[in-house]
C-alpha atoms as an extended CHARMM CRD file, in Angstrom:
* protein
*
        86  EXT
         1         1  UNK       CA              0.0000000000        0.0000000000        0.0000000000  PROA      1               0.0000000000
         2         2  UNK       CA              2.6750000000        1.9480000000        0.3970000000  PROA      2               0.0000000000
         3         3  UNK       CA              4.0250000000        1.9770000000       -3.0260000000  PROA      3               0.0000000000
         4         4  UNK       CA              1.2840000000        3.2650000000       -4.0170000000  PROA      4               0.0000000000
         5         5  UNK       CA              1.4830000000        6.5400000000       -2.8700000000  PROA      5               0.0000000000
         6         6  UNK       CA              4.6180000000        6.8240000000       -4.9870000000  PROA      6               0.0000000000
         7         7  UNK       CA              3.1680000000        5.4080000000       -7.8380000000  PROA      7               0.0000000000
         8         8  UNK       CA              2.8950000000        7.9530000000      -10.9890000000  PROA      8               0.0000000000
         9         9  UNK       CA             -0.4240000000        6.1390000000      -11.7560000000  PROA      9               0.0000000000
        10        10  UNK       CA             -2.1680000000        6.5910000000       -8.2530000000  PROA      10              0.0000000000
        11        11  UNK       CA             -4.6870000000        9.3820000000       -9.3920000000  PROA      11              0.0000000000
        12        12  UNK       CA             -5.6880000000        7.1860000000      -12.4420000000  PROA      12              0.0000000000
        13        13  UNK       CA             -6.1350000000        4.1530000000      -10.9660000000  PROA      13              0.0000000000
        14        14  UNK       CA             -7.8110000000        5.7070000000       -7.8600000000  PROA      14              0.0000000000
        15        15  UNK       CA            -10.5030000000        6.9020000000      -10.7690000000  PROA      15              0.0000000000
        16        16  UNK       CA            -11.1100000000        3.8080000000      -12.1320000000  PROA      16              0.0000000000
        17        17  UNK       CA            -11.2760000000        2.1070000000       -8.5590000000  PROA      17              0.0000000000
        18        18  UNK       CA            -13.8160000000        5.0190000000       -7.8420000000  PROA      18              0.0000000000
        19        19  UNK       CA            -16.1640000000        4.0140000000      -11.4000000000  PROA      19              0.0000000000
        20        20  UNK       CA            -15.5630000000        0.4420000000      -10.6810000000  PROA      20              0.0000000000
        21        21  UNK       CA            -17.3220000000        0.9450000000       -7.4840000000  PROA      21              0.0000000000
        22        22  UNK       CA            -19.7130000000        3.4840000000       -8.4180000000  PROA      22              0.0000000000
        23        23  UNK       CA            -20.8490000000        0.6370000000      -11.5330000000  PROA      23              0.0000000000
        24        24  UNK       CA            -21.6480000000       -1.9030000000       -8.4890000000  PROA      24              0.0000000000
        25        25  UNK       CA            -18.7730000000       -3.7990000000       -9.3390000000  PROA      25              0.0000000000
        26        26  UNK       CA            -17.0620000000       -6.3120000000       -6.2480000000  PROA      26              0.0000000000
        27        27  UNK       CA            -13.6980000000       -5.5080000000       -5.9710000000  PROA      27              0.0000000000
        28        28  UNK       CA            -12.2200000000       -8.3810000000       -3.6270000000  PROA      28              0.0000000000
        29        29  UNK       CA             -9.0790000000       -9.9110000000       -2.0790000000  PROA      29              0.0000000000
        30        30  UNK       CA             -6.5570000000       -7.1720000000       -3.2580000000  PROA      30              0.0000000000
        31        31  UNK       CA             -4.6940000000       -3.6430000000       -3.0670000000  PROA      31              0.0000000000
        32        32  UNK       CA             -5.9840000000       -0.9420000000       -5.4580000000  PROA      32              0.0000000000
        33        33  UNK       CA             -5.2620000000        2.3920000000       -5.6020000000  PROA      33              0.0000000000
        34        34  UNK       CA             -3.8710000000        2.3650000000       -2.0390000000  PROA      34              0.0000000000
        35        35  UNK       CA             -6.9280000000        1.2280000000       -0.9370000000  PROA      35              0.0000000000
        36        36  UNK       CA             -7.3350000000       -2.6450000000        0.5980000000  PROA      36              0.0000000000
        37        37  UNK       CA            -10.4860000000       -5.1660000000       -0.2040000000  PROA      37              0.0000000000
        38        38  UNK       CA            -10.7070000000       -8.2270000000        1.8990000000  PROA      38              0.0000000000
        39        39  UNK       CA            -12.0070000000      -11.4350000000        0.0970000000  PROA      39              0.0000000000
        40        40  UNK       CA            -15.8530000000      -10.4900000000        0.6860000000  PROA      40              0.0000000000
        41        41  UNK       CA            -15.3910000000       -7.0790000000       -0.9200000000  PROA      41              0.0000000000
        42        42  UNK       CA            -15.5030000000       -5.1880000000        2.0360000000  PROA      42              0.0000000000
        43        43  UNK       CA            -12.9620000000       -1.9060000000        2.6690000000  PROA      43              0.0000000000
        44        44  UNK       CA            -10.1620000000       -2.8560000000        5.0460000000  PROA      44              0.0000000000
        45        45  UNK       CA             -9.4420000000        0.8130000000        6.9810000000  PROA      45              0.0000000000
        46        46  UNK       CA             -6.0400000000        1.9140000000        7.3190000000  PROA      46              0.0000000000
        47        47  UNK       CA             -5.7590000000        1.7540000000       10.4960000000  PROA      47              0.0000000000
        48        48  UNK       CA             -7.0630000000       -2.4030000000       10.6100000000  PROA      48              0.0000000000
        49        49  UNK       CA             -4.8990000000       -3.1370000000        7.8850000000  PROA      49              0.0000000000
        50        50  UNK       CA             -2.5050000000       -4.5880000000       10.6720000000  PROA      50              0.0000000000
        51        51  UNK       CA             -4.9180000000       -6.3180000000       12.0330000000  PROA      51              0.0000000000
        52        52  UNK       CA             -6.3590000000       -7.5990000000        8.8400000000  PROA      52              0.0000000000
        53        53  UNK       CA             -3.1350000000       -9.4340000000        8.1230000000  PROA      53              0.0000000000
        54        54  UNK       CA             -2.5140000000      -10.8150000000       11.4300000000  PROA      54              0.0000000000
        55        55  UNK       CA             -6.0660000000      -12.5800000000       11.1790000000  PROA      55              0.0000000000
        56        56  UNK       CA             -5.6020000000      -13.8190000000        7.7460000000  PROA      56              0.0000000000
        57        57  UNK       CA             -2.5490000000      -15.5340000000        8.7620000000  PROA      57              0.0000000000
        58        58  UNK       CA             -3.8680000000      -17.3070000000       11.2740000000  PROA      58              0.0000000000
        59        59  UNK       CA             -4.6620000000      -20.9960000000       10.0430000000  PROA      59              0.0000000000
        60        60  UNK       CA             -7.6570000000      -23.3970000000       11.5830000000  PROA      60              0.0000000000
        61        61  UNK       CA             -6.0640000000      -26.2000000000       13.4980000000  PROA      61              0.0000000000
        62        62  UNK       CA             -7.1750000000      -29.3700000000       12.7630000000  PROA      62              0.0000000000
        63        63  UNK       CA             -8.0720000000      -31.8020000000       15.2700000000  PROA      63              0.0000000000
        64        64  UNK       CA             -5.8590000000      -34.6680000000       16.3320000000  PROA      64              0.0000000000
        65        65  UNK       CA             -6.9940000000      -38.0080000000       16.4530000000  PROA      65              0.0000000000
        66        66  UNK       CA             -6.7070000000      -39.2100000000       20.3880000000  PROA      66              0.0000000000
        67        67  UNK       CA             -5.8490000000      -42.4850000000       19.6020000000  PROA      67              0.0000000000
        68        68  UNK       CA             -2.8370000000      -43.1580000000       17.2270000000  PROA      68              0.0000000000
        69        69  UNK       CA             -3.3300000000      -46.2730000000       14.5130000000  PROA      69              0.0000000000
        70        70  UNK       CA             -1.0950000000      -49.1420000000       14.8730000000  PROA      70              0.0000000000
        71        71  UNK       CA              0.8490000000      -49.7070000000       11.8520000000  PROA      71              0.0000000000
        72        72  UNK       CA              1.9650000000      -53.5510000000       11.4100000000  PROA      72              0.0000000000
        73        73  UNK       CA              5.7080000000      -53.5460000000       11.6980000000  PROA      73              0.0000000000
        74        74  UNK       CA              7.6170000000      -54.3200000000        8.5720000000  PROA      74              0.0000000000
        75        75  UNK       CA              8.2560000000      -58.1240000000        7.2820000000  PROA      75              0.0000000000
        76        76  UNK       CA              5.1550000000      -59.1810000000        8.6890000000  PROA      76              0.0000000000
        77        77  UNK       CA              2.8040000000      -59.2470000000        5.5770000000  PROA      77              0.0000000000
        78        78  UNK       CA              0.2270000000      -62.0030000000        7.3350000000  PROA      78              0.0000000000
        79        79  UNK       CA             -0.5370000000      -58.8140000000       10.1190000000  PROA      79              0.0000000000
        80        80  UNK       CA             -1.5910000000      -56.7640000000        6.7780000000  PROA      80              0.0000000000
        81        81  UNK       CA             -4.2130000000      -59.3850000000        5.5990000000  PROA      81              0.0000000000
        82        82  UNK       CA             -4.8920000000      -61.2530000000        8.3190000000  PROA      82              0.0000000000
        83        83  UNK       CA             -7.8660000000      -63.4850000000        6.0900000000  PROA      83              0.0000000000
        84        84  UNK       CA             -5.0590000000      -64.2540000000        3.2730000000  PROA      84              0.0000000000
        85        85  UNK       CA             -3.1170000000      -67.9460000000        4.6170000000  PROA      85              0.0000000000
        86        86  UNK       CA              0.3490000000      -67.2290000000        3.9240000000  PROA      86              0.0000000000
């Protein structure tokens, strides 16, 4: 966001952010014109932009299975299928 502030092109593409918007059109899950969309097309204020990408890069955690599978040890095929006869 901060580039573009320095960008020759901000007034331009602020413009066409501005007509994009004013058409109805979703602008979602990026950076335009300085100006920061989350993924449901909602305006991300400045000052939440921290805390906007903080939350975003927190992941779910999965749950854990409680009890762990028992894997036959190797070499002993007749624990795999135990209704083959070896």
């Amino acid at each position: 966001m901060a580039a573009c502030s320095v960008c020759p092109l901000l007034a331009q593409c602020g413009a066409q952010l501005n007509d994009r918007l004013a058409a109805g059109e979703k602008v979602s899950g990026q950076i335009q014109a300085g100006r920061l969309f989350n993924a449901d097309g909602g305006e991300v204020d400045p000052e939440n932009t921290d805390a906007f990408a903080t939350a975003r890069g927190l992941k779910k955690r999965r749950k854990r299975s409680t009890s762990p599978t028992s894997v036959p040890a190797a070499g002993r095929p007749a624990e795999l299928f135990p209704d083959v006869a070896a």
